[in-house]
PDB file of N, H, CA, C and O in Angstrom:
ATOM      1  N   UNK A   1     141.314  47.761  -6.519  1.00  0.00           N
ATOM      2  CA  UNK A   1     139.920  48.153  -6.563  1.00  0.00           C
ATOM      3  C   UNK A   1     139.726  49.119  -7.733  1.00  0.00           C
ATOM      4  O   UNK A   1     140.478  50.042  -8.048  1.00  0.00           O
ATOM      5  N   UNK A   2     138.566  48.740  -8.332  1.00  0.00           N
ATOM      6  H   UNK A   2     137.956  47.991  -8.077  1.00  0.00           H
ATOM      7  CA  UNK A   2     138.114  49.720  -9.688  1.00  0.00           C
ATOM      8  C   UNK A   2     136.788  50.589  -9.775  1.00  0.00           C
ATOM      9  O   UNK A   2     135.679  50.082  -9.941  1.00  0.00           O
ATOM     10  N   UNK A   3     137.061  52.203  -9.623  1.00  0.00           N
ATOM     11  H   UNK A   3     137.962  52.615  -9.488  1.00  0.00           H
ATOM     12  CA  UNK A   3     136.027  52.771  -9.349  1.00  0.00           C
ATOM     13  C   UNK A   3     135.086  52.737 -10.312  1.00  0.00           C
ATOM     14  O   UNK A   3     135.548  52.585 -11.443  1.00  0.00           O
ATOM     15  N   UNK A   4     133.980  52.824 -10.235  1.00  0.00           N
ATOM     16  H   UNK A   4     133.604  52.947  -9.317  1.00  0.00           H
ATOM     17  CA  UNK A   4     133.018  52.985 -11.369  1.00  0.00           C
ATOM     18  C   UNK A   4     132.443  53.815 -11.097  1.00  0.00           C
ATOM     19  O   UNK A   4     131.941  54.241 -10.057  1.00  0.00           O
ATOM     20  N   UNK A   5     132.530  54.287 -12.734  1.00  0.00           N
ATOM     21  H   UNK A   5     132.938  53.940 -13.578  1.00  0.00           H
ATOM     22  CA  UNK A   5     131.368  55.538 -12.871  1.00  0.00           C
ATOM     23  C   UNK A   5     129.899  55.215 -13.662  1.00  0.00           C
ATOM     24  O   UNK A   5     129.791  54.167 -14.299  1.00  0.00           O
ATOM     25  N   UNK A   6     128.882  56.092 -13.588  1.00  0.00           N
ATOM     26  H   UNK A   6     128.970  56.943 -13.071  1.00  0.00           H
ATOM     27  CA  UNK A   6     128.143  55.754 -14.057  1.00  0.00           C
ATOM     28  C   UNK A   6     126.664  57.229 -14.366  1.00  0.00           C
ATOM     29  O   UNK A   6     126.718  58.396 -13.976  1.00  0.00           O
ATOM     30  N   UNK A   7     126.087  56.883 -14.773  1.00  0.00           N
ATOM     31  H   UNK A   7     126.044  55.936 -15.090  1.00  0.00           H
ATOM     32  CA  UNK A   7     124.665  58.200 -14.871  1.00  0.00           C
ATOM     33  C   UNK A   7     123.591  57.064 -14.304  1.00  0.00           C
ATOM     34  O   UNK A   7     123.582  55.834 -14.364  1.00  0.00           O
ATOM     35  N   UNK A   8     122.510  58.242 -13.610  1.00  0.00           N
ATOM     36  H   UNK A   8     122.517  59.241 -13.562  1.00  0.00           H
ATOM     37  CA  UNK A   8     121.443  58.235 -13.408  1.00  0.00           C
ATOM     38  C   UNK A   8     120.633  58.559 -14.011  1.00  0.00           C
ATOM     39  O   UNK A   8     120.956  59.744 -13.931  1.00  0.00           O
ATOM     40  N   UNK A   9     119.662  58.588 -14.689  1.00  0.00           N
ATOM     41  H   UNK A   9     119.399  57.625 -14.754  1.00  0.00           H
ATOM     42  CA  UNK A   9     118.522  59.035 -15.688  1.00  0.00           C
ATOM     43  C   UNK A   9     116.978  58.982 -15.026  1.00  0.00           C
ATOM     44  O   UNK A   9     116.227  58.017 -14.887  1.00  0.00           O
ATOM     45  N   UNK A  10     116.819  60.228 -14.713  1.00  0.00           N
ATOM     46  H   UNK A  10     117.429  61.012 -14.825  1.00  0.00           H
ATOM     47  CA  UNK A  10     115.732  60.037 -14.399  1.00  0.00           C
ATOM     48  C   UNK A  10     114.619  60.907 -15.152  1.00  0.00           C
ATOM     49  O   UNK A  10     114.617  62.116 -15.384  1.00  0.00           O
ATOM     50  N   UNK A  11     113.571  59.818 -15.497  1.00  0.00           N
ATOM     51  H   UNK A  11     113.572  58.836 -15.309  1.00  0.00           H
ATOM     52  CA  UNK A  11     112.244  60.936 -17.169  1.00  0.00           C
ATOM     53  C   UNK A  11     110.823  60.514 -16.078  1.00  0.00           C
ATOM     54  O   UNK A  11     110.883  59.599 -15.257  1.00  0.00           O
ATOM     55  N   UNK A  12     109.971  61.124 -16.227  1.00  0.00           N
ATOM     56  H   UNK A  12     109.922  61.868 -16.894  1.00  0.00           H
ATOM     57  CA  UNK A  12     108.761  61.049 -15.881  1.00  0.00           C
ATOM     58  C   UNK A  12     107.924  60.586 -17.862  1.00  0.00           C
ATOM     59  O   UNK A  12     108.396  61.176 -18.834  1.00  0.00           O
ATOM     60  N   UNK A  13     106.880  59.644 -18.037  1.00  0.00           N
ATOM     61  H   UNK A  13     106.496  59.165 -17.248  1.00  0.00           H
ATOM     62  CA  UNK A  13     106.065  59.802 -18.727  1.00  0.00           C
ATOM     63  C   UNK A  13     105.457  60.804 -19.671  1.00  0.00           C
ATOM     64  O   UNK A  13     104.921  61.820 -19.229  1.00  0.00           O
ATOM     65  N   UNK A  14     105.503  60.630 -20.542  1.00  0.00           N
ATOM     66  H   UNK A  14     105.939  59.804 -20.901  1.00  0.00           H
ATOM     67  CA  UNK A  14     104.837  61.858 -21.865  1.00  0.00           C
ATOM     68  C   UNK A  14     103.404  62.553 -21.069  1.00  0.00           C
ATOM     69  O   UNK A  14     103.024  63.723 -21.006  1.00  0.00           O
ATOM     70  N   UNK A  15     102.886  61.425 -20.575  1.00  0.00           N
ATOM     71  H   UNK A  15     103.194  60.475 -20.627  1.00  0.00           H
ATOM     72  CA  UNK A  15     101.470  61.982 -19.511  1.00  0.00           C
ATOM     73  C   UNK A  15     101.384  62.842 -17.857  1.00  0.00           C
ATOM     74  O   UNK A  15     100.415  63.472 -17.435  1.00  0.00           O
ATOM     75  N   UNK A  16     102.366  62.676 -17.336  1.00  0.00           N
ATOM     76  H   UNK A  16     103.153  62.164 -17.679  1.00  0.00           H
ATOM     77  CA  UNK A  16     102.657  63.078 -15.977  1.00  0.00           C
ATOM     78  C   UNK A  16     101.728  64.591 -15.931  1.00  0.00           C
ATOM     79  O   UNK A  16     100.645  64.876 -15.420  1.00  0.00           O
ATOM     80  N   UNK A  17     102.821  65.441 -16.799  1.00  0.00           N
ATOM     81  H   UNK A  17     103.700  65.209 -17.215  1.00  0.00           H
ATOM     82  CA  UNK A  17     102.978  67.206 -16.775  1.00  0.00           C
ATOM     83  C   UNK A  17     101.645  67.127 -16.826  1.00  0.00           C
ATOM     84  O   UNK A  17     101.266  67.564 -15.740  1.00  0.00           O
ATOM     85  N   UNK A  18     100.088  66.612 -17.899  1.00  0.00           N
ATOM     86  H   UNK A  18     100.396  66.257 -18.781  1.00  0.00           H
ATOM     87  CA  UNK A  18      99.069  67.066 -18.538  1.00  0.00           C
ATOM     88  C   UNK A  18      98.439  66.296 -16.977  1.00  0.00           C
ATOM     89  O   UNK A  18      97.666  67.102 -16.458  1.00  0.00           O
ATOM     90  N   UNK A  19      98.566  64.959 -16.100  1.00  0.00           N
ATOM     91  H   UNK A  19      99.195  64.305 -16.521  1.00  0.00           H
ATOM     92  CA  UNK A  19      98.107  64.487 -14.929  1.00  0.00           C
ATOM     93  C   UNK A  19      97.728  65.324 -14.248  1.00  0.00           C
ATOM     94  O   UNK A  19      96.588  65.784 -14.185  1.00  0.00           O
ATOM     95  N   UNK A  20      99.020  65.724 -13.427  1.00  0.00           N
ATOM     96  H   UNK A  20      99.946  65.350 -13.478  1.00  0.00           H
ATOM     97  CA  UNK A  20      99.498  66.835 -12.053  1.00  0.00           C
ATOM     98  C   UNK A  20      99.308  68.212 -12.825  1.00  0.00           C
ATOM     99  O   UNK A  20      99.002  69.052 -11.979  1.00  0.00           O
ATOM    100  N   UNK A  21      99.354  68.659 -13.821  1.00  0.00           N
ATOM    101  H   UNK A  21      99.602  67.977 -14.508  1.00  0.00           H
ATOM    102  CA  UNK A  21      98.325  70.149 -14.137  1.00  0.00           C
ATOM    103  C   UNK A  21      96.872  70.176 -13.836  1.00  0.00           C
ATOM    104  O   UNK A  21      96.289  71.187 -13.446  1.00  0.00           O
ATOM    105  N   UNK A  22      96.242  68.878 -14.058  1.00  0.00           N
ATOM    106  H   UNK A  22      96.715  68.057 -14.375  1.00  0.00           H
ATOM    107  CA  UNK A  22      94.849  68.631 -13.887  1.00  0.00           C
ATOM    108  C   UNK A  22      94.026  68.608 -12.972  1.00  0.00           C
ATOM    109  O   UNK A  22      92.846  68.938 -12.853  1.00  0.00           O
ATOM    110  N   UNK A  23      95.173  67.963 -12.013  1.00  0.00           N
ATOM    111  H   UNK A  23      96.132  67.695 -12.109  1.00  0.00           H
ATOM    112  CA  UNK A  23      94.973  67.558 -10.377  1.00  0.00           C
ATOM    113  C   UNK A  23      95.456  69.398  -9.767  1.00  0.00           C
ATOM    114  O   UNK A  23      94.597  70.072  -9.198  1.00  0.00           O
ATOM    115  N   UNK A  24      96.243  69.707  -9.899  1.00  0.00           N
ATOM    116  H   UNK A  24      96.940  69.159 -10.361  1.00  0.00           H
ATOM    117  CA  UNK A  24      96.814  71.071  -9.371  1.00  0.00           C
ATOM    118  C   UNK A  24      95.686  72.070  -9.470  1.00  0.00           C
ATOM    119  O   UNK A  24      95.328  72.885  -8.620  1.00  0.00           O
ATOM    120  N   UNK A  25      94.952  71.736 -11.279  1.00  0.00           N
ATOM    121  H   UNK A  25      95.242  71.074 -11.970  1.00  0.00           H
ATOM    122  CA  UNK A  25      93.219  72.970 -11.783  1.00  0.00           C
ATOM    123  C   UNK A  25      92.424  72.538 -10.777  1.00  0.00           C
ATOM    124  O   UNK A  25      91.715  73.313 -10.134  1.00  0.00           O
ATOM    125  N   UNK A  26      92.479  71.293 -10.568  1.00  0.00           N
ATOM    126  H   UNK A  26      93.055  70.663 -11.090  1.00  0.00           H
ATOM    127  CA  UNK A  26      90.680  70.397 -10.156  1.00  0.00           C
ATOM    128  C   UNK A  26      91.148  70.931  -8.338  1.00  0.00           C
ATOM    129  O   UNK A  26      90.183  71.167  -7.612  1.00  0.00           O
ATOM    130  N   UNK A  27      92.388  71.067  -7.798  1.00  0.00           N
ATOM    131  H   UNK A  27      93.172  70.875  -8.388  1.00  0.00           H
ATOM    132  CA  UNK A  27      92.198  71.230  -6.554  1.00  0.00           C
ATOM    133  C   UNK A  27      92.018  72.793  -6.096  1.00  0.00           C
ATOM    134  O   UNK A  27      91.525  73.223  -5.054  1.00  0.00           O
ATOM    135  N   UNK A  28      92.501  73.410  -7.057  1.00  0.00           N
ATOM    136  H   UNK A  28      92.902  73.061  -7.904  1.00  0.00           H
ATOM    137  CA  UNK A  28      92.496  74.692  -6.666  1.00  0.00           C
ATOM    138  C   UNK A  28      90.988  75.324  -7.036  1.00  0.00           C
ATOM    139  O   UNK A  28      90.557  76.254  -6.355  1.00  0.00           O
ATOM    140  N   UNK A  29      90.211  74.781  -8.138  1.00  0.00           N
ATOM    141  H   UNK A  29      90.561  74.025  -8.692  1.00  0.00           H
ATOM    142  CA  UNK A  29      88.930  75.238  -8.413  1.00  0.00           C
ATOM    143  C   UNK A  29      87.843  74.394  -7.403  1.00  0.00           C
ATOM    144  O   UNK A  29      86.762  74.944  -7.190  1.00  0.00           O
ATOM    145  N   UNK A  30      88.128  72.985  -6.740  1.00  0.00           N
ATOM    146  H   UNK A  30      89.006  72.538  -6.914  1.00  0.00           H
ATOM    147  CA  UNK A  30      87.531  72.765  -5.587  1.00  0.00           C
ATOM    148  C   UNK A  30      87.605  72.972  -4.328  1.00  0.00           C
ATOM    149  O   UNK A  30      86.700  72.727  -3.531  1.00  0.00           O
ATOM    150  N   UNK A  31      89.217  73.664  -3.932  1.00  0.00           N
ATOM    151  H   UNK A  31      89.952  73.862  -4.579  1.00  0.00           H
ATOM    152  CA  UNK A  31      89.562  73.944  -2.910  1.00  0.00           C
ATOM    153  C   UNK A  31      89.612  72.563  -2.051  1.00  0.00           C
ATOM    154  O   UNK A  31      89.543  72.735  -0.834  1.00  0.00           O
ATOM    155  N   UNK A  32      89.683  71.676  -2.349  1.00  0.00           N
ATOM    156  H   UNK A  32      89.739  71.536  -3.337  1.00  0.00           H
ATOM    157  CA  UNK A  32      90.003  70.351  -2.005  1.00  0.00           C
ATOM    158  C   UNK A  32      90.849  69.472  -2.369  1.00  0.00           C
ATOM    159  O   UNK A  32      90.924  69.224  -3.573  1.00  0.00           O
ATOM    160  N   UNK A  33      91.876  68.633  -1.240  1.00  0.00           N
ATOM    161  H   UNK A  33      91.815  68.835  -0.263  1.00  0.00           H
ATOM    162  CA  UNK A  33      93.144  67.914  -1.414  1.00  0.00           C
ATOM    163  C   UNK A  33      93.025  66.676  -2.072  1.00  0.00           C
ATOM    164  O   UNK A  33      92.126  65.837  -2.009  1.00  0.00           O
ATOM    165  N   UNK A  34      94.229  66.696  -2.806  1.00  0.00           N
ATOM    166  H   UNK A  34      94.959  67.378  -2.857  1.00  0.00           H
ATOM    167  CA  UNK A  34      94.283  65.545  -3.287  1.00  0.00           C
ATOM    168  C   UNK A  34      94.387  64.383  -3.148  1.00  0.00           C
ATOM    169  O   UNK A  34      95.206  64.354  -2.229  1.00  0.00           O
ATOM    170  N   UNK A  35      94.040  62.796  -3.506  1.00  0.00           N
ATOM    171  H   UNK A  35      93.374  62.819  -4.252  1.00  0.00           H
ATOM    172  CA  UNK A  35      94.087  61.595  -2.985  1.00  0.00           C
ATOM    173  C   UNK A  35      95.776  61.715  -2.895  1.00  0.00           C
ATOM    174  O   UNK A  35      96.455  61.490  -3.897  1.00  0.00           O
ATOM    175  N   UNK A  36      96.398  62.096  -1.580  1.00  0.00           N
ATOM    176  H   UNK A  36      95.846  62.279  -0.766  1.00  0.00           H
ATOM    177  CA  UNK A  36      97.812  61.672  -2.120  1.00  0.00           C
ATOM    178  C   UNK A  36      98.485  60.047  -2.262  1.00  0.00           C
ATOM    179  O   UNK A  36      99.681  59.778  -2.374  1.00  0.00           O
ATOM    180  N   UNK A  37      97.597  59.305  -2.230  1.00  0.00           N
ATOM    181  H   UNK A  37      96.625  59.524  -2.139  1.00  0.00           H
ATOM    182  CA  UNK A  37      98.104  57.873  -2.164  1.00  0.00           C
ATOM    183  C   UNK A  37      97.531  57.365  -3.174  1.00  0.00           C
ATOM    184  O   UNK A  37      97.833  56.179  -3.304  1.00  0.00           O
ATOM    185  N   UNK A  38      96.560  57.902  -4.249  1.00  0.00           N
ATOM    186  H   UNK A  38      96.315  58.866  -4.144  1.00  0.00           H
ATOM    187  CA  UNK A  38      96.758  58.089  -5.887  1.00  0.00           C
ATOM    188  C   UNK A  38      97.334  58.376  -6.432  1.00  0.00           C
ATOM    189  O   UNK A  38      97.728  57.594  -7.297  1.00  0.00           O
ATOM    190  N   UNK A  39      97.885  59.786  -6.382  1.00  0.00           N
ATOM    191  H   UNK A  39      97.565  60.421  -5.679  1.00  0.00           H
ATOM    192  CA  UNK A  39      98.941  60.289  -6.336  1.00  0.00           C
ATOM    193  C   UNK A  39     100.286  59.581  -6.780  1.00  0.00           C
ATOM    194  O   UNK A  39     100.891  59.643  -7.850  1.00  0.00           O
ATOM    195  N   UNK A  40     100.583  58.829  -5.511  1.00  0.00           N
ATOM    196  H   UNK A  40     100.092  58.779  -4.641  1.00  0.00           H
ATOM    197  CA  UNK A  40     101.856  58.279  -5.713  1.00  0.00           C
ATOM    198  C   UNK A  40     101.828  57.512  -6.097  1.00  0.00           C
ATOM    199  O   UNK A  40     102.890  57.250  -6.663  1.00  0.00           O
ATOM    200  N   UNK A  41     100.874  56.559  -6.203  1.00  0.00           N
ATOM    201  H   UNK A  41     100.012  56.772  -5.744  1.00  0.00           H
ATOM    202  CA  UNK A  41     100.536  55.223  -7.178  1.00  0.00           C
ATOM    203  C   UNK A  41     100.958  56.108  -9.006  1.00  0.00           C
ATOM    204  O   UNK A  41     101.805  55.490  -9.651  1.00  0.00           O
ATOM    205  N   UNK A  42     100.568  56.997  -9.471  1.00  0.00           N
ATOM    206  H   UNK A  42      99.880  57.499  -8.948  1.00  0.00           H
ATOM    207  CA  UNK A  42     100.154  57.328 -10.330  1.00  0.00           C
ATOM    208  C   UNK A  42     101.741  57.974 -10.450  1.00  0.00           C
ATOM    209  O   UNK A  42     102.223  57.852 -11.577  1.00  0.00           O
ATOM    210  N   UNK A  43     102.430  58.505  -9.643  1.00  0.00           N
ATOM    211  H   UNK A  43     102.039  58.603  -8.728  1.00  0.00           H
ATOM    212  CA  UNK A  43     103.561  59.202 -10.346  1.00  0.00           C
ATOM    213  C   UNK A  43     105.165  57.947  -9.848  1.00  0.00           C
ATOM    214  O   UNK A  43     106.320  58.137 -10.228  1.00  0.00           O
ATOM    215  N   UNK A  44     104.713  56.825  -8.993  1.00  0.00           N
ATOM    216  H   UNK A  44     103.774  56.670  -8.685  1.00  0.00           H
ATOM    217  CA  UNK A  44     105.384  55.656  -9.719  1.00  0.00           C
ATOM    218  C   UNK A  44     105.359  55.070 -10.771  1.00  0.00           C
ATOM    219  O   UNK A  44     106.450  54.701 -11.204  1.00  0.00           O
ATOM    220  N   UNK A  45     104.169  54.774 -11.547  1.00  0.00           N
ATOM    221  H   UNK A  45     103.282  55.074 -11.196  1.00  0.00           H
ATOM    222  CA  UNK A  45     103.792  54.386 -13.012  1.00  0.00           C
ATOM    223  C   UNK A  45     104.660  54.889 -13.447  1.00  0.00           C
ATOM    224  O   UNK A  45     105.596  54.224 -13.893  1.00  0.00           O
ATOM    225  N   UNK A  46     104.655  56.489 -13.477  1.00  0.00           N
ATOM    226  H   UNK A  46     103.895  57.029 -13.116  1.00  0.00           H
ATOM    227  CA  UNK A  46     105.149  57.475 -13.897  1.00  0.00           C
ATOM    228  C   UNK A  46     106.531  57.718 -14.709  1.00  0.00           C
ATOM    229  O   UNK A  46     106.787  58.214 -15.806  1.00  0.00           O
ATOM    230  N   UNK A  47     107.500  57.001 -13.412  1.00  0.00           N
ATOM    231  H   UNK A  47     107.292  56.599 -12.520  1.00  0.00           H
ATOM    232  CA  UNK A  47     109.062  57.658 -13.185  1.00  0.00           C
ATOM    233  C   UNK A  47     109.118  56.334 -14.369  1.00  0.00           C
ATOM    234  O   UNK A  47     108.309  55.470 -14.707  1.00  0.00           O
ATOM    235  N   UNK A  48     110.526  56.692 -14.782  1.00  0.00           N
ATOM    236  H   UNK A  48     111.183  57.394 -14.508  1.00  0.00           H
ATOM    237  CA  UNK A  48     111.316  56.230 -15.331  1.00  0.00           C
ATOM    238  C   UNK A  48     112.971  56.191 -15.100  1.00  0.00           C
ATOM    239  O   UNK A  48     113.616  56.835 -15.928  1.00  0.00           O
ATOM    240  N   UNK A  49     113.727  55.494 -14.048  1.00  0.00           N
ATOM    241  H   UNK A  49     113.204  54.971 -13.376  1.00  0.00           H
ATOM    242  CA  UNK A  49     114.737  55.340 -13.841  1.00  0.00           C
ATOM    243  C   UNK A  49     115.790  54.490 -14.971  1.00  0.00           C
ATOM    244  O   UNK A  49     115.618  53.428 -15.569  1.00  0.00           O
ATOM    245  N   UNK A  50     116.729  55.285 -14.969  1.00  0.00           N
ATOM    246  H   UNK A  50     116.869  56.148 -14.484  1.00  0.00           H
ATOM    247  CA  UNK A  50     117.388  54.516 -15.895  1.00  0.00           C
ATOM    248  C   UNK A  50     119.023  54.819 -15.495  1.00  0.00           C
ATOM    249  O   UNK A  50     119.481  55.958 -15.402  1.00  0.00           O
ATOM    250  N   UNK A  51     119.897  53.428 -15.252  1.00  0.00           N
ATOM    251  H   UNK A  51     119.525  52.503 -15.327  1.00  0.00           H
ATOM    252  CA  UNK A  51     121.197  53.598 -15.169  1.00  0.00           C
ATOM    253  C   UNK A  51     122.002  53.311 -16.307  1.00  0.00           C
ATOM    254  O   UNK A  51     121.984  52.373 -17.103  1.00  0.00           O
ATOM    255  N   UNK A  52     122.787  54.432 -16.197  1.00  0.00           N
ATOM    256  H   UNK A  52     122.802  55.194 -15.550  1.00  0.00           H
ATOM    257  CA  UNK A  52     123.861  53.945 -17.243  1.00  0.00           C
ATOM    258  C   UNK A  52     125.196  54.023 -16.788  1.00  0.00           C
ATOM    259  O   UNK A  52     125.769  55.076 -16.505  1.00  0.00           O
ATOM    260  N   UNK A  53     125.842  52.507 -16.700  1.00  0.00           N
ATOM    261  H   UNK A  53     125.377  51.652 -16.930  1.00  0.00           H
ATOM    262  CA  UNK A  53     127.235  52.420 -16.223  1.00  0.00           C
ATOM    263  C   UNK A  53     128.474  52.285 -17.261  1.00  0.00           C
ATOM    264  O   UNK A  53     128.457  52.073 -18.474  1.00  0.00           O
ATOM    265  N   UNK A  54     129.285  52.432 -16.591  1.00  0.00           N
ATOM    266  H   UNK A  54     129.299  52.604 -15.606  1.00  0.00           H
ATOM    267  CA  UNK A  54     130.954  52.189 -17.110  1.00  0.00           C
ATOM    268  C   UNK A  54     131.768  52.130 -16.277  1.00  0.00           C
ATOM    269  O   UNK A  54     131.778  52.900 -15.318  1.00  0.00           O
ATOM    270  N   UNK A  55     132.697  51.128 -16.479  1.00  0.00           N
ATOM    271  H   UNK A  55     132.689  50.502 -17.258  1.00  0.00           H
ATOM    272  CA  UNK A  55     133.665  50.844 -15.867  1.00  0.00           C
ATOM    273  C   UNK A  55     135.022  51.771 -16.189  1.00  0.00           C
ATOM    274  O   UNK A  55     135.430  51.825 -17.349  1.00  0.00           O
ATOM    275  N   UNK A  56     135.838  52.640 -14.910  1.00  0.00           N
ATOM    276  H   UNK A  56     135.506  52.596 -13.968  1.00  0.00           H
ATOM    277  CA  UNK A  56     136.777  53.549 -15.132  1.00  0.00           C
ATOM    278  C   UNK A  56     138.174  52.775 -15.785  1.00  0.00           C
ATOM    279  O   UNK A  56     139.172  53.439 -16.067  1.00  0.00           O
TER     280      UNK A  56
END
């Protein structure tokens, strides 16, 4: 048996940080919650998974 190694990479979008700052201003100056099932639609777009393998 041959172990493998490998990385995980995980990046969010050039847009995310400027998103969820916006949403974080707009809720705290309305005092009202966020769509969280926009939300997660919006910070799946988002992610960026990336594997990188090798064999030991």
């Amino acid at each position: 048996m041959m172990a493998k190694y490998g990385n995980i990479v995980v990046t969010f979008a050039w847009w995310w940080r400027p998103y969820a700052f916006g949403l974080l201003l707009t809720a705290m100056i309305t005092g009202l919650e966020p769509d969280w099932h926009k939300v997660e639609r919006m910070a799946d777009k988002a992610i960026r998974i990336k594997i990188e393998g090798r064999k030991a």
